[in-house]
C-alpha positions as CSV (number, residue, x, y, z in Angstrom):
1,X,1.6,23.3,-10.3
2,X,2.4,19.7,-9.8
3,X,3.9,17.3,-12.3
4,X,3.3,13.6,-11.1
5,X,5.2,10.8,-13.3
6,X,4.3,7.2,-13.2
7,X,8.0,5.2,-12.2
8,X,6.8,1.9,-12.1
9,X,3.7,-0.4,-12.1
10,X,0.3,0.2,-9.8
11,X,-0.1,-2.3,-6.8
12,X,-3.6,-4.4,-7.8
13,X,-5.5,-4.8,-4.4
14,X,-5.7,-8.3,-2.7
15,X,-9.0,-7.9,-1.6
16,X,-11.7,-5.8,-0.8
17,X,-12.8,-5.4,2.6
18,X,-16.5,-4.5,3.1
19,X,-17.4,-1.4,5.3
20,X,-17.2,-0.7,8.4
21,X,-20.7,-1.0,10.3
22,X,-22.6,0.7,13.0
23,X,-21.9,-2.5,14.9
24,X,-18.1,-2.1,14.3
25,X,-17.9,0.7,15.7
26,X,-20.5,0.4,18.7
27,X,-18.2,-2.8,19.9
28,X,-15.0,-0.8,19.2
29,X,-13.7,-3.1,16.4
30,X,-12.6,-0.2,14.4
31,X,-9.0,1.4,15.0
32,X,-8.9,4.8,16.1
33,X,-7.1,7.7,14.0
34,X,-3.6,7.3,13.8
35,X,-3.8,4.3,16.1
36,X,-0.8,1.8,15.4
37,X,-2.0,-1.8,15.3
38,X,0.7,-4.1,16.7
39,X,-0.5,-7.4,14.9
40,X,0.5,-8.7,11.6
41,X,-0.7,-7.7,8.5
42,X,-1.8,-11.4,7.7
43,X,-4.2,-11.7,10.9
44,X,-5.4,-8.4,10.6
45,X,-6.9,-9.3,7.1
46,X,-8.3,-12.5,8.2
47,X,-10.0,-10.6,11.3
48,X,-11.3,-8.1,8.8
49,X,-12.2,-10.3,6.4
50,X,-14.1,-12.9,8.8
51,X,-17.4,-11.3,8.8
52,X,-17.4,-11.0,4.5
């Protein structure tokens, strides 16, 4: 069994990115699993966000 409580208030998101396409991945845009992205959280929203 698990018992979960709420202990404080849910985080509304920002934004919403639009998926990842074929083209994303062809040109190697996408991260790979577990990859650590050194670059800001700030550019790598705008980078991700550029094409919406």
């Amino acid at each position: 069994m698990l018992d979960l409580h709420c202990r404080g208030q849910a985080l509304e998101p920002e934004v919403m990115a639009p998926a990842f396409t074929i083209k994303d991945f062809k040109t190697g845009w996408t991260p790979e699993n577990l990859e650590i992205l050194d670059k800001p959280y700030e550019t790598l929203m705008q980078e991700r966000l550029k094409g919406a």
